[in-house]
C-alpha positions in Angstrom: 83.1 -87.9 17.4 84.3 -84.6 18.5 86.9 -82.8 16.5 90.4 -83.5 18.0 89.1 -87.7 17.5 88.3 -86.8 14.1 91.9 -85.6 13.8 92.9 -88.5 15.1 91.3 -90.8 13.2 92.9 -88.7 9.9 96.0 -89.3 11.5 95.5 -93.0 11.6 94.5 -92.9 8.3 97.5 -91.6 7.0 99.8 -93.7 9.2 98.1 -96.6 7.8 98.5 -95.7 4.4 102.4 -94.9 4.9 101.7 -91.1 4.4 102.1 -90.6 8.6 104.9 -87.5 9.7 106.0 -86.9 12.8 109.3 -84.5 13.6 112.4 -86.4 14.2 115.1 -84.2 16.7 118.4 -84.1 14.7 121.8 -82.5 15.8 124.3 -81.6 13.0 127.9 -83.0 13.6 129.5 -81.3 10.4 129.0 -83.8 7.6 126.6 -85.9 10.2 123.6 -85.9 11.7 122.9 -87.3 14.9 120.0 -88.8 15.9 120.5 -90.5 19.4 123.2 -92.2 19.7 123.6 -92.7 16.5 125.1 -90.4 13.6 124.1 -90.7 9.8 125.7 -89.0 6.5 123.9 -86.1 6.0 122.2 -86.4 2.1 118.8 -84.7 2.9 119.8 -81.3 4.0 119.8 -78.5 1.1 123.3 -77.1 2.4 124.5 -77.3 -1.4 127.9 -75.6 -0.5 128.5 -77.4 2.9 128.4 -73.8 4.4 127.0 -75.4 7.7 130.0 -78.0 7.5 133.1 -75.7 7.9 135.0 -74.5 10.7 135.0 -70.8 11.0 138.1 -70.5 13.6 139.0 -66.8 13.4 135.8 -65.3 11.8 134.5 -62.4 13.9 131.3 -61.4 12.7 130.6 -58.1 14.4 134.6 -57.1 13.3 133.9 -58.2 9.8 131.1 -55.7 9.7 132.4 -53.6 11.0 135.7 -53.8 8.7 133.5 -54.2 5.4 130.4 -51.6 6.1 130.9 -49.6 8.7 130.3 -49.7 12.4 126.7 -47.9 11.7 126.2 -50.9 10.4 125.5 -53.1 13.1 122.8 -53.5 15.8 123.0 -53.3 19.5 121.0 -56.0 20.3 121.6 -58.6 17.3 119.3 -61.6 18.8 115.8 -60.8 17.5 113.5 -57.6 16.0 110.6 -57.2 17.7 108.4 -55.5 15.3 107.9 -55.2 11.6 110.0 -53.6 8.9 107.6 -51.4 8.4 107.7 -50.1 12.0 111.1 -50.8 14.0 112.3 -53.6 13.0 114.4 -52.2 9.7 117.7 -52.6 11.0 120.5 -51.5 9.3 122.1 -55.1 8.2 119.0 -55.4 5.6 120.4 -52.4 4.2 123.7 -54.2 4.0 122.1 -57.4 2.2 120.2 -55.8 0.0 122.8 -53.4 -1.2 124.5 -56.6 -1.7 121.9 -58.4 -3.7 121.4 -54.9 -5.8 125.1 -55.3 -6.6 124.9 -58.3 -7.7 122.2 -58.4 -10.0 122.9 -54.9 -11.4 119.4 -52.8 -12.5 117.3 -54.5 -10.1 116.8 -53.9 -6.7 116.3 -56.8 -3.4 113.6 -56.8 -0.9 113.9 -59.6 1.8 111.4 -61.3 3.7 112.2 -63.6 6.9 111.3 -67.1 4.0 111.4 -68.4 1.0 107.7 -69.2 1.2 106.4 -66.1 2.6 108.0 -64.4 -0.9 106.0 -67.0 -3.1 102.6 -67.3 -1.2 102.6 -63.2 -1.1 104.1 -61.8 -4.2 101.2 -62.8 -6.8 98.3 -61.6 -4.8 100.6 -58.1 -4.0 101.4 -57.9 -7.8 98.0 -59.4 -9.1 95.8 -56.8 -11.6 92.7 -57.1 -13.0 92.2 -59.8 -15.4 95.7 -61.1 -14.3 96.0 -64.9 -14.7 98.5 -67.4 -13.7 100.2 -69.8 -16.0 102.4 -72.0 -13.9 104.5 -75.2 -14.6 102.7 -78.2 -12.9 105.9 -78.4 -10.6 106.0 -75.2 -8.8 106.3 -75.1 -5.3 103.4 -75.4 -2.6 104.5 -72.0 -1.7 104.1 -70.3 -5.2 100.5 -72.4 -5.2 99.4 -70.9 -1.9 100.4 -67.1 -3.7 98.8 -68.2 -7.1 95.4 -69.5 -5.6 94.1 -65.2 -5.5 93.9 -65.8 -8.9 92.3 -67.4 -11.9 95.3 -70.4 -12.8 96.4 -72.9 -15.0 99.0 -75.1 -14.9 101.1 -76.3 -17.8 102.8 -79.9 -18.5 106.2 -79.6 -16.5 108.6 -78.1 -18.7 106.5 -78.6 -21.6 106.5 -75.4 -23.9 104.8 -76.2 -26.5 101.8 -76.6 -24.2 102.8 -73.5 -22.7 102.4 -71.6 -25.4 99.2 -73.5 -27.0 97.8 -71.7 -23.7 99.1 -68.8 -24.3 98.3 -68.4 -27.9 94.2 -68.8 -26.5 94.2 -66.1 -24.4 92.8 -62.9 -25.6 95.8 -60.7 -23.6 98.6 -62.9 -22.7 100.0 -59.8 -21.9 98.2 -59.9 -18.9 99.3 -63.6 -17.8 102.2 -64.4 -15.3 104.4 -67.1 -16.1 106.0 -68.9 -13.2 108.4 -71.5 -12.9 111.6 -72.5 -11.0 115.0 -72.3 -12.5 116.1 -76.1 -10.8 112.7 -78.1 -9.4 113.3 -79.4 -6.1 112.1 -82.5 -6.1 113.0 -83.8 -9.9 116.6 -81.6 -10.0 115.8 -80.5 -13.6 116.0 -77.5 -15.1 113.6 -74.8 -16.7 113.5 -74.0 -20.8 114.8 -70.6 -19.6 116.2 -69.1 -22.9 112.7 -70.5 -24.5 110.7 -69.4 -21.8 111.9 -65.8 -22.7 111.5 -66.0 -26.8 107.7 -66.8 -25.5 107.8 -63.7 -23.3 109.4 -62.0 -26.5 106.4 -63.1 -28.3 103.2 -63.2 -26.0 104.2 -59.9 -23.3 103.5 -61.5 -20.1 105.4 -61.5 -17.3 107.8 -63.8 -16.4 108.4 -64.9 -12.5 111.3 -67.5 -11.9 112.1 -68.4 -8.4 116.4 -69.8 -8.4 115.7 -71.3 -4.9 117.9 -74.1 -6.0 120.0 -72.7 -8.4 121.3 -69.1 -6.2 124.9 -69.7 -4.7 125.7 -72.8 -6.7 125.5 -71.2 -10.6 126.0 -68.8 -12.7 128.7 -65.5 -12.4 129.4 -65.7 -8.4 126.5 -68.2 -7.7 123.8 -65.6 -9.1 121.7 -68.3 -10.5 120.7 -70.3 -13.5 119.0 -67.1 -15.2 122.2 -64.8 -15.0 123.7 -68.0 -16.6 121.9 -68.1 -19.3 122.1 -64.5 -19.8 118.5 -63.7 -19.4 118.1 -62.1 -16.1 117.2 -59.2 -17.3 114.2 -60.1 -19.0 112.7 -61.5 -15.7 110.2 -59.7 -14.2 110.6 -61.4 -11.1 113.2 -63.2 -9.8 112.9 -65.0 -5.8 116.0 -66.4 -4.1 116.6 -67.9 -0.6 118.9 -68.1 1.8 118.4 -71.4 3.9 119.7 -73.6 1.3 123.4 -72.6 -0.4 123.5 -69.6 1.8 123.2 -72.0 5.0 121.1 -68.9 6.5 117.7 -68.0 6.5 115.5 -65.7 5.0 114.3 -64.8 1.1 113.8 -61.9 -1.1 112.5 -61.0 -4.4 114.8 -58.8 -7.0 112.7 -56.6 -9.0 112.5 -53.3 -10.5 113.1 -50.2 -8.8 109.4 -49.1 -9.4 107.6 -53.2 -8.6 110.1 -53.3 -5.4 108.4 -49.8 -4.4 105.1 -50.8 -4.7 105.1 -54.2 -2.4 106.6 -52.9 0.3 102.6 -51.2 0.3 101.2 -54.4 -0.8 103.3 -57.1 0.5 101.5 -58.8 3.2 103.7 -61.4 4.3 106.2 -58.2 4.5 104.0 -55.7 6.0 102.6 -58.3 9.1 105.3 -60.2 10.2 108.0 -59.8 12.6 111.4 -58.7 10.9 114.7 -61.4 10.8 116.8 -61.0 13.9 120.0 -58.9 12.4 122.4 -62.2 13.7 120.9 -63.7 10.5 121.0 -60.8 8.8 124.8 -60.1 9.5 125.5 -64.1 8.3 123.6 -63.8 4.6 124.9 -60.5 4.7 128.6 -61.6 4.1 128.1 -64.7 2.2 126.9 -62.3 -0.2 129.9 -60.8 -0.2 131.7 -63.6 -0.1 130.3 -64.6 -2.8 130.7 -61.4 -4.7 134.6 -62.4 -4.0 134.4 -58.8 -2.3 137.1 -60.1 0.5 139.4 -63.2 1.4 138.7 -62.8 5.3 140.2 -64.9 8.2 137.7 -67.8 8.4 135.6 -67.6 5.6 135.3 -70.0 2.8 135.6 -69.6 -0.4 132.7 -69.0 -2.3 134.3 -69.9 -5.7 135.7 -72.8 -4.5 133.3 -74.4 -2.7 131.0 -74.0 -5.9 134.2 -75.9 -8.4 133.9 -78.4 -5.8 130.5 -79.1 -5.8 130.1 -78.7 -10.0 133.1 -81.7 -9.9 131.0 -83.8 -7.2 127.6 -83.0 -9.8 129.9 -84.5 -12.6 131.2 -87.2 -10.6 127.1 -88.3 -10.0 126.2 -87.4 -13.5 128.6 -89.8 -15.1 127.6 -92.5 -12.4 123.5 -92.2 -13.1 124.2 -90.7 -16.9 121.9 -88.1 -16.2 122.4 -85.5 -18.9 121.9 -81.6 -17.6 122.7 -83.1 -13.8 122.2 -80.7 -11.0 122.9 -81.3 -7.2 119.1 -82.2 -6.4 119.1 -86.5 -7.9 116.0 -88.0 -7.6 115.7 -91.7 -7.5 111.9 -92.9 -7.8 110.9 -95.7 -6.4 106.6 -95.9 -6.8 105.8 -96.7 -4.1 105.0 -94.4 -0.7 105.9 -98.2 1.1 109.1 -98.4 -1.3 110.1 -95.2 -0.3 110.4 -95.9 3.2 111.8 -99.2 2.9 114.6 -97.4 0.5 115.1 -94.5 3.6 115.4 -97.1 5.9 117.8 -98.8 4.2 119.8 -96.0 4.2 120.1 -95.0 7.9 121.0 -99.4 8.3 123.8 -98.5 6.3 124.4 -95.3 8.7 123.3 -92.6 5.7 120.5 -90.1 6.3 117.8 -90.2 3.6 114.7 -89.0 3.5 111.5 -90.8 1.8 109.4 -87.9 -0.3 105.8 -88.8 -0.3 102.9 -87.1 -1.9 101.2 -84.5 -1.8 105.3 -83.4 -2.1 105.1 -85.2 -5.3 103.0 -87.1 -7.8 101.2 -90.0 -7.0 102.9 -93.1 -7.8 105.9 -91.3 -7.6 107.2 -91.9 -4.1 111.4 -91.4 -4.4 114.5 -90.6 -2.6 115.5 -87.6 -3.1 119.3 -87.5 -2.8 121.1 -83.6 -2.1 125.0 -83.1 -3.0 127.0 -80.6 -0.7 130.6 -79.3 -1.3 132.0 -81.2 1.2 131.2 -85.0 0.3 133.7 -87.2 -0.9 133.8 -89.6 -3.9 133.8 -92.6 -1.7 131.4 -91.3 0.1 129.5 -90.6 -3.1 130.0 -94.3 -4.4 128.4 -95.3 -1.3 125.4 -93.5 -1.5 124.7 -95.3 -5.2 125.2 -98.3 -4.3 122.6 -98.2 -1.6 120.4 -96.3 -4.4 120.9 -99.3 -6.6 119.5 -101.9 -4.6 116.5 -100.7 -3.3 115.9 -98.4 -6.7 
């Protein structure tokens, strides 16, 4: 058997076993997708403040730059960068979303990457010391697993930190030991011990890394996350936040200090190797973070504020229907099964709703689910619906 039969015969394996993916050509009709000829209710996507839903009649992007920061503050040619940061490709709209970012988490300073997992799977082995270790919650994301596998690991019970700190208390210098966890986990919609997480870090010294994937433009003071929330932000070392989700753009970067953010742009390797974000995307992320900073109230632009009351009501609204205490937009319903799961999807696009069956290696085994996403722009009916769909196949 030569090797493209063997990776067919993997592929069969995995179709046979429910665990087959293929990619599925969608087309976004605001709240819909469209597949074919036929359109579902969107409830995958991670859109948490239907960003990608609204009409923009009257924004003029290149004006509103030009308005808010200056005509130096645009590019020529704002399709694509066709070199690194590091050699031509700095344009001057990163300088206007980082200042941004700076200004809104005040003492640290933003460096952004073209993805969320291009931050995680680079910043460990950038950062890493000697003698560093790892200590991350069993739930991180794949991405923070690719950056943590440069280094000696363990992994902790999820959101257990009592086990957490029976690890630490082992070590001979939990000083030098990273902590990582996510503020909201993607697939479960639950929240880190934040305010516990730092009386450890009081305690033990290590270093704390949080990425607010989930959490960044949907809480906290002007959607700055679940850590400025809590009023701990300052005593994270690390903090990663991305753009493709609330933001509705694309793109990632990690707020540090001054001194850390210094020091990767020499060491990040995912920064120093890859093609820089086109400065379209850059000018987009660039004024929802403004937006959101409640900076302007320009012609065409949503906002921020409100689109984040809405979806905090709609997160009530589910919470009281599920009784899920500490509800987030993420609600996972867990069927077993991988074979469950795709019966419960399909039953769903029958009923002209687009859900999505999560499978491992995503998650657990024996822990196939639904994993159902709230945006702004859903309606209670439409809410209603989804649950009642939920309830017969979960």
């Amino acid at each position: 058997m030569n090797w493209e039969e063997q990776l067919a015969a993997q592929k069969s394996q995995w179709e046979a076993c429910g665990r087959g993916r293929s990619l599925c050509t969608l087309r976004q009709d605001g709240l819909y997708l469209c597949c074919g000829s036929r359109r579902y209710l969107n409830l995958s996507g991670n859109d948490y403040l239907g960003l990608s839903v609204l009409h923009y009649d009257g924004l003029d992007l290149p004006a509103y730059y030009r308005r808010e920061f200056g005509g130096q503050s645009l590019s020529a040619f704002p399709h694509g960068s066709p070199a690194s940061r590091l050699m031509t490709g700095n344009c001057p709209e990163y300088d206007v979303l980082e200042g941004e970012l700076a200004a809104l988490f005040h003492g640290k300073q933003a460096l952004v990457l073209s993805s969320g997992y291009m931050v995680n799977s680079g910043l460990l082995p950038a950062l890493a010391q000697k003698d560093d270790v790892v200590l991350a919650d069993r739930l991180v994301h794949a991405s923070i697993v690719e950056g943590m596998r440069a280094l000696p690991f363990r992994r902790f019970r999820h959101n257990d930190m009592q086990h957490l700190q029976d690890l630490l208390s082992r070590m001979m210098h939990p000083e030098k030991a990273w902590v990582v966890v996510e503020s909201i986990y993607s697939m479960d919609g639950d929240r880190a011990d934040l305010r516990e997480l730092v009386k450890l870090r009081r305690k033990y010294g290590f270093r704390l890394y949080v990425d607010e994937a989930h959490s960044f433009g949907v809480y906290g003071p002007h959607g700055s996350g679940l850590c400025t929330e809590e009023g701990i932000v300052d005593e994270v070392d690390i903090l990663v936040c991305t753009f493709g989700k609330a933001l509705a753009g694309a793109g990632a970067c990690v707020l540090c200090a001054p001194t850390v953010r210094q020091y990767l742009v020499n060491t990040l390797r995912p920064l120093i190797y890859s093609t820089a974000l086109p400065p379209c995307t850059l000018q987009w992320v660039g004024m929802v973070v403004h937006e959101m900073r409640g900076r302007t109230a320009a012609e065409g632009v949503p906002d921020m504020a409100v689109q984040r009351a809405k979806l905090a009501k709609l997160i009530q609204q589910a919470s009281d229907i599920t009784r899920r205490t500490n509800g987030t937009q993420i609600i996972p319903v867990v069927v077993g099964s991988d074979a469950r799961a795709l019966d419960a999807a399909q039953a769903g696009r029958d009923a002209g709703i687009w859900l999505t069956a999560i499978r491992p290696p995503t998650v657990p085994e024996g822990s196939a689910r639904i994993r159902i996403s709230l945006h702004a722009e859903l309606n209670t009916e439409q809410l209603h619906q989804v649950f009642i769909i939920c309830n017969k196949v979960g």
